[in-house]
C-alpha positions in Angstrom: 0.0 0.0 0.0 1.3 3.5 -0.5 3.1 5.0 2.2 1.7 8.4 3.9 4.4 11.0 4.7 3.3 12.8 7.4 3.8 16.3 9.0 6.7 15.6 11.4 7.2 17.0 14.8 10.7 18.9 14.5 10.4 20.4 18.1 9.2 19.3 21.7 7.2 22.2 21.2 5.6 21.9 18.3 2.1 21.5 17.0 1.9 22.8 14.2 4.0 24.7 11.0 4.2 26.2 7.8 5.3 24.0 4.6 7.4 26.8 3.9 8.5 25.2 0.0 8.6 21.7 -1.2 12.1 20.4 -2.5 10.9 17.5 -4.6 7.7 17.3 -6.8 5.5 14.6 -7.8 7.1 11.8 -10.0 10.9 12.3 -7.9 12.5 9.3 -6.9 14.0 9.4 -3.3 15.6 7.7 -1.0 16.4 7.4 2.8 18.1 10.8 4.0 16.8 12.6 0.5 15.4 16.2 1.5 11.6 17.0 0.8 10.9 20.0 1.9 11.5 23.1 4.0 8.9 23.6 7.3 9.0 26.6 9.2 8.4 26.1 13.0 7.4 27.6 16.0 11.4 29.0 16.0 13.0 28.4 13.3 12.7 26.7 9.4 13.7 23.8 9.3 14.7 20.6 6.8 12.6 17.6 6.2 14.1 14.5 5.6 12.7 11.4 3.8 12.9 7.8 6.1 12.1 5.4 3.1 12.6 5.0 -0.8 10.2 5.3 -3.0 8.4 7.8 -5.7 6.4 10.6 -4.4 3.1 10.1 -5.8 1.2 13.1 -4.8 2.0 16.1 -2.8 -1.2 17.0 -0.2 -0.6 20.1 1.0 0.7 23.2 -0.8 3.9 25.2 -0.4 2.8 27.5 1.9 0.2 26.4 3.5 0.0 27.6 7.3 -0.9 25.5 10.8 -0.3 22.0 9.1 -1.2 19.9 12.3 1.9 17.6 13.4 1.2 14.0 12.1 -1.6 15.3 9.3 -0.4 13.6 5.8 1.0 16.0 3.2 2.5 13.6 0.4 2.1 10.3 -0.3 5.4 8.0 -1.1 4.8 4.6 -3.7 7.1 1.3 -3.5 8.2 -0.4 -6.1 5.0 -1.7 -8.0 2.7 1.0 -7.3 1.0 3.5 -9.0 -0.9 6.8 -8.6 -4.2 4.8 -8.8 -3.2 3.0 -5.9 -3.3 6.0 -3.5 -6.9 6.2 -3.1 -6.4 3.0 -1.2 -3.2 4.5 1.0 -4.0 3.7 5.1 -5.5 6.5 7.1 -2.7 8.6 9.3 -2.9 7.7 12.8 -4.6 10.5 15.1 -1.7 12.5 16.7 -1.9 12.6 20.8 -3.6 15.7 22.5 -1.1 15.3 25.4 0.5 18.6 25.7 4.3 19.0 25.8 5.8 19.5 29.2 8.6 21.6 29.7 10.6 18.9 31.4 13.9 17.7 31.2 13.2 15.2 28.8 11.7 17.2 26.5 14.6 20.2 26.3 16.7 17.2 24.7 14.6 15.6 22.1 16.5 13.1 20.1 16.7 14.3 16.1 15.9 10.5 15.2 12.5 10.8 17.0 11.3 13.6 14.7 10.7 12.0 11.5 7.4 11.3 10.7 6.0 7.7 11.8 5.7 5.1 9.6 2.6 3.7 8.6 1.2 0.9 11.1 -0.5 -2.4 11.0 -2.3 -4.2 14.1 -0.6 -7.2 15.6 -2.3 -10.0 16.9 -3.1 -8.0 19.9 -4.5 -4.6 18.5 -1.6 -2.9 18.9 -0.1 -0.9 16.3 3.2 -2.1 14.7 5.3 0.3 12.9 7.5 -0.6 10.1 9.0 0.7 6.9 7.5 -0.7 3.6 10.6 -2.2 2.2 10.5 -4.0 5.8 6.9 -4.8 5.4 8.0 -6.2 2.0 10.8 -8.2 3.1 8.7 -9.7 6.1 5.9 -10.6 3.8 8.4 -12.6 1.6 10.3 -14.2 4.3 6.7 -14.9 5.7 8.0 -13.2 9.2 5.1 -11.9 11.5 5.9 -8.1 11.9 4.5 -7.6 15.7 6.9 -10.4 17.0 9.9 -8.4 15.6 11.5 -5.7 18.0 12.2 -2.4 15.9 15.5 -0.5 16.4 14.2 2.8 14.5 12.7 6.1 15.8 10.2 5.0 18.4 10.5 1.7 17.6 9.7 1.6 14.3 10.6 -2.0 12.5 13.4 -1.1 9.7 15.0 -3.3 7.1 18.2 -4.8 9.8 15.7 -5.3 11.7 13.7 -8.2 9.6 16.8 -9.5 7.8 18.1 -10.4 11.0 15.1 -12.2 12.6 14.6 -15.6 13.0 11.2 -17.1 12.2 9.3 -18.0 15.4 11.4 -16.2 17.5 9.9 -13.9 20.6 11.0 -10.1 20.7 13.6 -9.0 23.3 11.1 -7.5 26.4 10.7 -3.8 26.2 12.0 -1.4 28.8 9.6 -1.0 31.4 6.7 1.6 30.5 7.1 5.0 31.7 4.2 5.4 35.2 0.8 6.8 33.6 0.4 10.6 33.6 -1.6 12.1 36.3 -5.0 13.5 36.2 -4.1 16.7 34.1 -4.7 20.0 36.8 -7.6 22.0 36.2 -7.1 24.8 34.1 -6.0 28.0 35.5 -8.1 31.0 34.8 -6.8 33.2 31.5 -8.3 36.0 31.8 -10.9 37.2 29.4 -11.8 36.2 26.2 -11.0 37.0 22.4 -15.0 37.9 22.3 -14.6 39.8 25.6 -11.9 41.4 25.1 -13.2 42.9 21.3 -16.3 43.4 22.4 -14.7 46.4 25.0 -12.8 47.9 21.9 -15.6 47.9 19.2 -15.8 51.5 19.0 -11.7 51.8 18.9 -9.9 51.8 15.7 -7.5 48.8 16.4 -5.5 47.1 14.1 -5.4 43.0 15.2 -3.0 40.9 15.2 -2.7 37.2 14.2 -0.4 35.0 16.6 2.2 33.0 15.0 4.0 30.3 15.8 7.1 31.3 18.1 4.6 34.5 19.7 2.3 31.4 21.1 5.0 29.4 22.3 5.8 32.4 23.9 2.7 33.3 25.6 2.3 29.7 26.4 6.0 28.8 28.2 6.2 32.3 30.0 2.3 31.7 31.1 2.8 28.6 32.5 6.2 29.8 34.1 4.5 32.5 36.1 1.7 30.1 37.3 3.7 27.6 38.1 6.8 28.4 39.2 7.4 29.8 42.5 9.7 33.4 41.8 11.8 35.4 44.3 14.0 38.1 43.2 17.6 38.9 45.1 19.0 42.1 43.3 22.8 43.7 43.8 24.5 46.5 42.5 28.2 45.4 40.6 31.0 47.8 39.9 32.3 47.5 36.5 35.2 49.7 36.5 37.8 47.4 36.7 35.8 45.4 34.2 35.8 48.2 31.4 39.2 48.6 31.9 40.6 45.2 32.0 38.3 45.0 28.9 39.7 47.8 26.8 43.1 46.6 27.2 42.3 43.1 26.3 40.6 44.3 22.8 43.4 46.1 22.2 45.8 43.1 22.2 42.8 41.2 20.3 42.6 44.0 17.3 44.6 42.0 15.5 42.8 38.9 15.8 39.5 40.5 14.2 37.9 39.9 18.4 36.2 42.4 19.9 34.9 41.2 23.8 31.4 43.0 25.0 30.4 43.2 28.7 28.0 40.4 28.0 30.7 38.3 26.9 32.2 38.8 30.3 29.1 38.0 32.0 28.3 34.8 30.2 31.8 33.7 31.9 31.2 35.0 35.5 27.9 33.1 35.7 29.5 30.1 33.8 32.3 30.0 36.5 29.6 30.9 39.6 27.9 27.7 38.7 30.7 26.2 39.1 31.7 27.8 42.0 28.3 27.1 43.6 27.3 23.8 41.9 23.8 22.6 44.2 22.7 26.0 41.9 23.4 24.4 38.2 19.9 22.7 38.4 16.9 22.3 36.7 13.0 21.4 37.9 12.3 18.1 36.3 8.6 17.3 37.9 9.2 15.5 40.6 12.9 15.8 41.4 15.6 18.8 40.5 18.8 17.6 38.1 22.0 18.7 39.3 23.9 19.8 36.3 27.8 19.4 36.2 28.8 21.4 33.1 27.9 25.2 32.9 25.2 25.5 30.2 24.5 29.1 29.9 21.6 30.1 27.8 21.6 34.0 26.6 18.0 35.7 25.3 18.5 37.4 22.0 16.1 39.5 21.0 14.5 39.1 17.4 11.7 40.4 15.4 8.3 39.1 16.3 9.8 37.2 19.6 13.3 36.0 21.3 15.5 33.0 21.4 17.8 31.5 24.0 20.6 29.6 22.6 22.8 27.9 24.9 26.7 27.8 25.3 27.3 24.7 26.7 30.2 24.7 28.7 31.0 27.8 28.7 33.1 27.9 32.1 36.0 26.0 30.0 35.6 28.6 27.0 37.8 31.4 26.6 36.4 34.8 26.4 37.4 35.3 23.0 35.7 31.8 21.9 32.3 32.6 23.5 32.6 36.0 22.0 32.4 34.5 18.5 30.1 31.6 19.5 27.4 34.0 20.8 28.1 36.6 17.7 27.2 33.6 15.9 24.3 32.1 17.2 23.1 35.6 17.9 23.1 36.1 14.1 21.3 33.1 13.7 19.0 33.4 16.1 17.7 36.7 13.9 18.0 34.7 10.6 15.7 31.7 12.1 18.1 29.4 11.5 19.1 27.8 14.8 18.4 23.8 15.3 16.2 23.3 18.4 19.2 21.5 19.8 20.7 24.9 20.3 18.2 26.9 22.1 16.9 24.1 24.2 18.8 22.6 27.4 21.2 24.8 30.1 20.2 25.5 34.1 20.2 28.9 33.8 19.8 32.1 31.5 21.0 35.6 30.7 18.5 38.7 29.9 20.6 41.9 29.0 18.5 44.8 28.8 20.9 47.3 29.6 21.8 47.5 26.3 18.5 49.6 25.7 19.0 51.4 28.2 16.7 49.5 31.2 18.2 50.2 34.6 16.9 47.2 36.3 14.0 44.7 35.7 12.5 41.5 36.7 13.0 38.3 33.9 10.7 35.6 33.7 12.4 32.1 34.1 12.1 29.8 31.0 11.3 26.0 32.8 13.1 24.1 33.1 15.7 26.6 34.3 16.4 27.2 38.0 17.2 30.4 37.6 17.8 33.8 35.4 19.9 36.8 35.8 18.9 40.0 34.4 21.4 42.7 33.7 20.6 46.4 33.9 22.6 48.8 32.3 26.1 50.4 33.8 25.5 53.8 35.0 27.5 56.3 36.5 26.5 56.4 40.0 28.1 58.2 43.4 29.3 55.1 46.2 31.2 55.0 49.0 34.5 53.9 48.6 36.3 51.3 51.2 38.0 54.4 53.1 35.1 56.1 53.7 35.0 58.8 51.4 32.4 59.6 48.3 33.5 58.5 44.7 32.0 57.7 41.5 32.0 54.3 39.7 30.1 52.8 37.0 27.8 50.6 38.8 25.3 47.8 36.8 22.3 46.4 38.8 21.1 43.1 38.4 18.5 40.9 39.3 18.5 36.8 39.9 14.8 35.5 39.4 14.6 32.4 41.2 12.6 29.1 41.5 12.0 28.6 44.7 11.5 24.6 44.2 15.3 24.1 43.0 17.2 27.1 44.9 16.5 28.1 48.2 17.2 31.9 49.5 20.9 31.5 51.1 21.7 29.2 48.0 20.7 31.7 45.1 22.3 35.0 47.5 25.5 32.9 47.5 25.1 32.4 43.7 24.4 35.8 43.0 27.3 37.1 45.1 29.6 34.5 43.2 28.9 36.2 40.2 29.4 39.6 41.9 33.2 38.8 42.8 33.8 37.5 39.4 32.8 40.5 37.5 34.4 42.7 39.6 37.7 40.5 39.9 37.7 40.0 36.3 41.5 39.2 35.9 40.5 35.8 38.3 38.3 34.8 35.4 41.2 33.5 33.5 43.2 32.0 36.1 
């Protein structure tokens, strides 16, 4: 039977995308690893890849085409033997779950090989649904092998052609790991304030313009929602002095002009929480449910701001980077960040996050942490500001306020002060940062 090629899941977050432009047309001949088409996700656009061989008979949905539900067909693949008359008889997709994604551990580290589209299934003896590849359908059939006592090695267990040349007729398949426990009851839903009728209906006099939500601006509204509901915040601020900073700084980019490196404050920052977390390990953790994961390297996710929404990407471990090495690596994954192109793999994962502001002028705020992180710093901008100095007297140094958000679950008060103030003495001992 024809194969259906369904609209994968290229995200733990997504739902739904864009078939942003089709890179094969009806009548192409592909083959496993073959690229068919370009989908635009909740964060970035991304590249599909074909799992089997075959022709593709007939493209279903249209370059184009917005809010293509994950798992909904949108091209239909033939084996060897078919033909386009045989598609009206191609098996039905199966529904796609209406769990919601959880922001979780497990899902900040999706593997890539479990988001190509499933395979078609047929039911085993005991209605279950077996998933297998049709050239491994085909070579069962001719080897007369039953398909549901064969143990697939491929994305989420899907039976692939190793997998049926190498099984012995009659033979059991290996047991399973044990099943994950069942998901709770689901909690009821918190209120969300008014609705889109509601909410129009007070402005139907006003001239408003309205604006449709896409992808990334739900996911958005969504994460940062639930964070606020669900996550427990407190807020320790302190003021830093950068002075030494700025100057240790200017002489270091005037030994790297030569190089083409130019360090920014932030750069200096991504190192002193990178080294903090270190410093004060029990706070490099995550919420994951029903336990916290200590982390041992320093991932440090930074927010870069783009149009229509942000991104985090994440160093990952950035405490054994030099500053002129996470300089580059965040100038690049900034500028992809802005261009859409990152792969989820690096904006997903770190304990902990970076929101500068002060670039835009913000003297202090409050961030919103992005679960699963324990915590997020956000940095004000450096001002010129009168302090008393160690002797006593009145001076003026250039002083840059920041505030750690905090999960309450993972990091208790005395825990994230000691963090905070780890960060403090790096940034204002910032020749220690690369001893």
């Amino acid at each position: 039977m024809p194969t259906e090629i369904l609209m994968p899941a290229l995200s733990p977050t997504m739902e739904e995308g864009t078939l942003a432009k089709w890179l094969v047309k009806e009548g192409d001949t592909v083959s496993s690893g073959d690229l068919l088409a370009e989908i635009e996700t909740d964060k970035a656009t991304m590249e599909f890849e074909a799992v089997d061989e075959g022709v593709i008979g007939k493209i279903m949905v249209a370059e184009g085409t917005e809010g293509v539900k994950v798992n909904v067909p949108i091209a239909v693949l033939l084996e060897d033997g078919e033909s386009a008359d045989d598609i009206s008889s191609a098996p039905a997709a199966a529904p796609a779950p209406e769990a919601a994604p959880t922001p979780d551990a497990a899902t900040e580290a999706a593997p890539a090989a479990e988001t190509a589209a499933p395979a078609p299934a047929a039911p085993s003896h005991d209605g279950t649904r077996v998933f297998a590849s049709p050239l491994a359908r085909r070579i069962a059939a001719d080897k007369g092998l039953d398909l549901s006592q064969i143990k697939g090695s491929g994305p989420k267990g899907r039976i692939v052609k190793a997998d049926v040349e190498n099984a012995v007729p009659g033979a059991k398949p290996a047991a399973a790991p044990a099943a994950a426990a069942a998901a709770a009851p689901a909690a009821a839903a918190a209120p969300t304030g008014p609705s889109t009728d509601q909410v129009t209906a007070m402005f139907a006099d006003r001239d408003y313009e309205e604006v449709s939500l896409d992808g990334m601006r739900k996911t958005i509204a969504a994460r940062l929602g639930e964070a606020k509901q669900t996550i427990p915040h407190f807020y320790l601020r302190r003021d830093i002095e950068l002075d030494a900073l700025l100057a240790f700084r200017s002489t270091l980019n005037k030994q790297l002009e030569g190089r083409g490196v130019k360090l920014s404050v932030n750069d200096f920052i991504i190192k002193a929480c990178a080294l903090a977390l270190q410093a004060v390990p029990d706070a490099n953790a995550v919420w994951a449910g029903d336990r916290i994961l200590k982390l041992k390297p320093s991932d440090v996710a930074v927010a870069v701001a783009i149009e229509g929404g942000l991104f985090t990407p994440v160093l990952k471990d950035a405490d054994m980077k030099s500053l002129s090495a996470l300089s580059a690596e965040m100038k690049d994954l900034a500028g992809r960040a802005r261009d859409r192109k990152l792969a989820p793999h690096e904006y997903q994962g770190g304990s902990f996050a970076i929101s500068n502001l002060g670039m835009f002028g913000i003297d202090n705020f409050d961030a919103v942490i992005n679960p699963p992180h324990g915590s997020i710093l956000a940095v004000g901008a450096g001002v010129k500001k009168p302090v008393v100095k160690d002797d006593g007297t009145l001076g003026v140094a250039t002083v840059m306020s920041v505030t750690l958000s905090v999960d309450h679950r993972v990091i208790d008060g005395a825990l994230g002060a000691e963090f905070l103030t780890a960060i403090k003495e790096n940034l204002e001992n910032p020749i220690g940062m690369l001893a």
